[in-house]
C-alpha positions in Angstrom: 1.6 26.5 5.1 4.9 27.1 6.7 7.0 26.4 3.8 9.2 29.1 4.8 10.8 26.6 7.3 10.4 23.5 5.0 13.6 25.3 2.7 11.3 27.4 0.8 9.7 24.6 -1.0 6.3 25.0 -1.9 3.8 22.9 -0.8 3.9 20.9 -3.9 6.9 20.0 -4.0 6.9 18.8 -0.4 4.4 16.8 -1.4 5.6 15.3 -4.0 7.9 12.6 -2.2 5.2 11.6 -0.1 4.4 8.0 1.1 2.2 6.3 -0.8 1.2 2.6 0.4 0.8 -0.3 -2.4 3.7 1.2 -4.5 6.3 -1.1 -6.1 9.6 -1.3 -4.2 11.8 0.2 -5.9 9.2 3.4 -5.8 11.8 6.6 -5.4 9.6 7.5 -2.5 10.9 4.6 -0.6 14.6 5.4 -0.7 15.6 4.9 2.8 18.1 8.0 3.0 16.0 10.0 1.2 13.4 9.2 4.3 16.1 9.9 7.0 17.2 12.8 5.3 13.7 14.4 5.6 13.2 13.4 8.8 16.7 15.6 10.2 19.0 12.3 10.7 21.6 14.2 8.3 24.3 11.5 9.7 22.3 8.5 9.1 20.6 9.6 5.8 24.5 9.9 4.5 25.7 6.4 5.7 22.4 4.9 4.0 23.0 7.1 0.6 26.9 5.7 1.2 25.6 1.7 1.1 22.8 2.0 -1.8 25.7 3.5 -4.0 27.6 0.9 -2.8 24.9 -2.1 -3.8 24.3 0.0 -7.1 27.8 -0.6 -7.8 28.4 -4.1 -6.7 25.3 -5.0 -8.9 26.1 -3.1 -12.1 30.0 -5.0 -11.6 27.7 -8.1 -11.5 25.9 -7.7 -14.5 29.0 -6.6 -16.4 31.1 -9.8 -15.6 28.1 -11.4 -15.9 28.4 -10.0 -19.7 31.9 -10.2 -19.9 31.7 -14.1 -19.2 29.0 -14.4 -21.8 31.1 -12.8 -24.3 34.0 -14.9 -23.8 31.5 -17.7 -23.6 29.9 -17.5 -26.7 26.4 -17.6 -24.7 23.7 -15.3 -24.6 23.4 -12.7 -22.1 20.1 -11.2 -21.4 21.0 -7.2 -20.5 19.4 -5.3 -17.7 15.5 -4.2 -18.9 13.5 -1.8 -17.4 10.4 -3.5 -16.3 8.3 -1.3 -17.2 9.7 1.1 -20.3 11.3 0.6 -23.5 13.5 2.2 -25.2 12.2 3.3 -28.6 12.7 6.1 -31.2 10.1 9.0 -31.0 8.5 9.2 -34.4 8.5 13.1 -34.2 11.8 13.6 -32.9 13.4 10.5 -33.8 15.6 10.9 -30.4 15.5 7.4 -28.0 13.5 7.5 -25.3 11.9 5.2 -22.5 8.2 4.7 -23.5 5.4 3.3 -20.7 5.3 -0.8 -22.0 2.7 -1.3 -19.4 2.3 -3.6 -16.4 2.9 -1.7 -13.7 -0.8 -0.9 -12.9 -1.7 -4.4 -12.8 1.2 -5.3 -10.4 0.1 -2.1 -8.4 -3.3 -3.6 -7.9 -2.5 -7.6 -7.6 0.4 -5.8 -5.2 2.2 -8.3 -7.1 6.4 -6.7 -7.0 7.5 -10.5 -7.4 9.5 -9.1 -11.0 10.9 -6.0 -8.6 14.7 -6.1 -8.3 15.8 -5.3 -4.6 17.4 -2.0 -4.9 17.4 -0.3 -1.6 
């Protein structure tokens, strides 16, 4: 209903990015600018999209010196891991892809996010 005015999106789609309480933090649904943007605040949505690029960037430069030191080191450097997928080769198409490892239904209902980075 009314979709016409909600960009021509169908309902579906519009309610595809809805909230959803007891989902992990880092949930795409819980992107603050994605939240302002939805709600009109163009301006503020923008400045918020501006600092989560920002932290995704100081943290990636983080885990890259982090490496880098490591390297030079001669210690070990645990890489960045998905919580929750691995990356493995398909046996049919023998491509990489990120495959479900499990875990995040049983954080989902402990409503344990302790392993959750802080992304937004």
């Amino acid at each position: 209903k009314y979709a016409e005015n909600m960009y021509y999106f169908s309902e579906l789609a519009l309610t595809l990015n809805a909230p959803e309480n007891g989902t992990a933090p880092t949930d795409s649904r819980r992107r603050p600018d994605q939240r302002l943007m939805e709600n009109g605040r163009w301006d503020e949505a923008n400045a918020e999209k501006q600092r989560l690029e920002e932290k995704q960037r100081l943290s990636r430069k983080r885990r890259e010196a982090e490496a880098a030191r490591a390297t030079e080191d001669g210690t070990p450097c645990d890489p960045y891991k998905p919580l929750w997928f691995e990356r493995r080769k398909d046996p049919v198409t023998q491509e990489l892809a990120h495959v479900y490892k499990g875990g995040y239904w049983e954080s989902k209902e402990k409503q344990d996010w302790s392993l959750c980075p802080d992304i937004f």
